[in-house]
N, C-alpha and C positions, 0 to 999 in steps of 0.2 A: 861219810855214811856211818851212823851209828848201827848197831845191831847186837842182838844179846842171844847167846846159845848155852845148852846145858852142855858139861863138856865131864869125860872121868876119867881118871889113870888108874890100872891096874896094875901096875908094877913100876917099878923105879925104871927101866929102862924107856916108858913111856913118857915119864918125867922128864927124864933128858934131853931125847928125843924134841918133847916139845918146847926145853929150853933154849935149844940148839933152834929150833924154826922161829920161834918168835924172834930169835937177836936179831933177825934178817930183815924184820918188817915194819915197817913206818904207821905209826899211828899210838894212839894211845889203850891201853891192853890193862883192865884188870878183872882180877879173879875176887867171887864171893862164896863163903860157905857162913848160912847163916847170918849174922851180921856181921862178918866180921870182913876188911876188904882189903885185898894186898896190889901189889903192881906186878902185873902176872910173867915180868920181866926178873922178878926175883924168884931166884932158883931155890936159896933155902927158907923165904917166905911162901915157897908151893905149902913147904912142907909144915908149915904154924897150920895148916889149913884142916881140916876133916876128909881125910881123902875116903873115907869108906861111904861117899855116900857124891852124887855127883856135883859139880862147881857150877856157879853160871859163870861164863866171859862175857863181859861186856867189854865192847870194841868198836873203837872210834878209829877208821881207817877209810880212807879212798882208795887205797888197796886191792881190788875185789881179789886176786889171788891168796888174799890172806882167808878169806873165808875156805876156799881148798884146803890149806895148811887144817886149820880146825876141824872141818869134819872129819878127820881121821880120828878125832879126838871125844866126837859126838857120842852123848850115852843116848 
């Protein structure tokens, strides 16, 4: 199942947080700001990103408990 959500971190604790969830989860995960597109499994590629402003994930998973992990993440 593919799916794409807008997602935003406020703080570095968030960050981690969300680095710490996605190690856990099978499928393919990246993050976009702009044009610019990382593998949302990289924790100091979060950070090349534009955080001030929100990300989309796009997410390729059968997973569906992954989509739970995200909305906490949802702007």
């Amino acid at each position: 199942m593919k799916r794409s959500m807008n997602i935003q971190f406020k703080n570095y604790d968030m960050i981690e947080r969300f680095s710490k969830d996605i190690a856990n989860l099978k499928g393919e995960f990246d993050l976009i700001s702009g044009r610019k597109v990382i593998d949302a499994r990289s924790f100091l590629g979060i950070f090349s990103l534009d955080l001030s402003a929100p990300l989309v994930l796009n997410a390729v998973t059968d997973d569906v408990s992954a989509f739970e992990v995200f909305s906490r993440y949802q702007a």
